[in-house]
N, C-alpha and C positions, 0 to 999 in steps of 0.2 A: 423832150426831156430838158432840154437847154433852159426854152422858155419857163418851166415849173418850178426849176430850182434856181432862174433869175426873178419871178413874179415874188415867191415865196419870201426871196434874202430881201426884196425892196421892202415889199409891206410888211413886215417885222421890222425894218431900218427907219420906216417912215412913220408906222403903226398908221397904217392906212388899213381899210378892209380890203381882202386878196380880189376881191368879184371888180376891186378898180384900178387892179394892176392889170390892162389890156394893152395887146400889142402897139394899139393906138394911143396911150396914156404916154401925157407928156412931164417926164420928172418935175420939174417944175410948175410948171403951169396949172397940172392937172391932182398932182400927188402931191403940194406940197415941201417938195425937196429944196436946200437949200444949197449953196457952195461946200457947204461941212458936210450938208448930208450927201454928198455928191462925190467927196471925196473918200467918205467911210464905205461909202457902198462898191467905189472901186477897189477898195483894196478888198472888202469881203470876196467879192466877183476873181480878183486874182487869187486871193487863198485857195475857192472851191473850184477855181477853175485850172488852179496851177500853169499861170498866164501873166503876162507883163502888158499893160495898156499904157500906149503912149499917150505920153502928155499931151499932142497933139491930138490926135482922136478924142480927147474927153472933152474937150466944145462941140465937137460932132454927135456925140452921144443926147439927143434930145429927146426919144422916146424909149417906151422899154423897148420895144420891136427894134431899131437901132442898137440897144443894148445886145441883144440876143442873136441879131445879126451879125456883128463886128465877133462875138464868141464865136460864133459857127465858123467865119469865114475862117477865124484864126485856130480852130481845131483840128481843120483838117480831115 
């Protein structure tokens, strides 16, 4: 579930098509993302996920799968 409604919030963020937001896809590199889009996307991520991502964490965050990972651990 995590995954679906982080794929869905990037590729709308990025207007990427959803079939290349894979766990493997690298914000950057792969999608296009930039510093701005990097930052917009974590606060949408905290909105839907009613969550706090530290500062330090978001240089770590280099794939979705990363992305979707670091939510899971932090939900509990």
């Amino acid at each position: 579930m995590v995954f679906e409604n982080v794929s869905t919030l990037i590729a709308k963020q990025l207007k990427v098509d959803p079939e290349k937001v894979t766990r493997d896809a690298r914000l950057v590199e792969d999608l296009g993302a930039d510093s701005a889009n990097v930052m917009v996307l974590i606060m949408d991520l905290e909105d839907q996920f009613n969550m706090q991502v530290e500062d330090s964490a978001i240089t770590e965050l280099k794939t979705v799968g990363d992305v979707v990972d670091y939510i899971q651990t932090r939900q509990g």
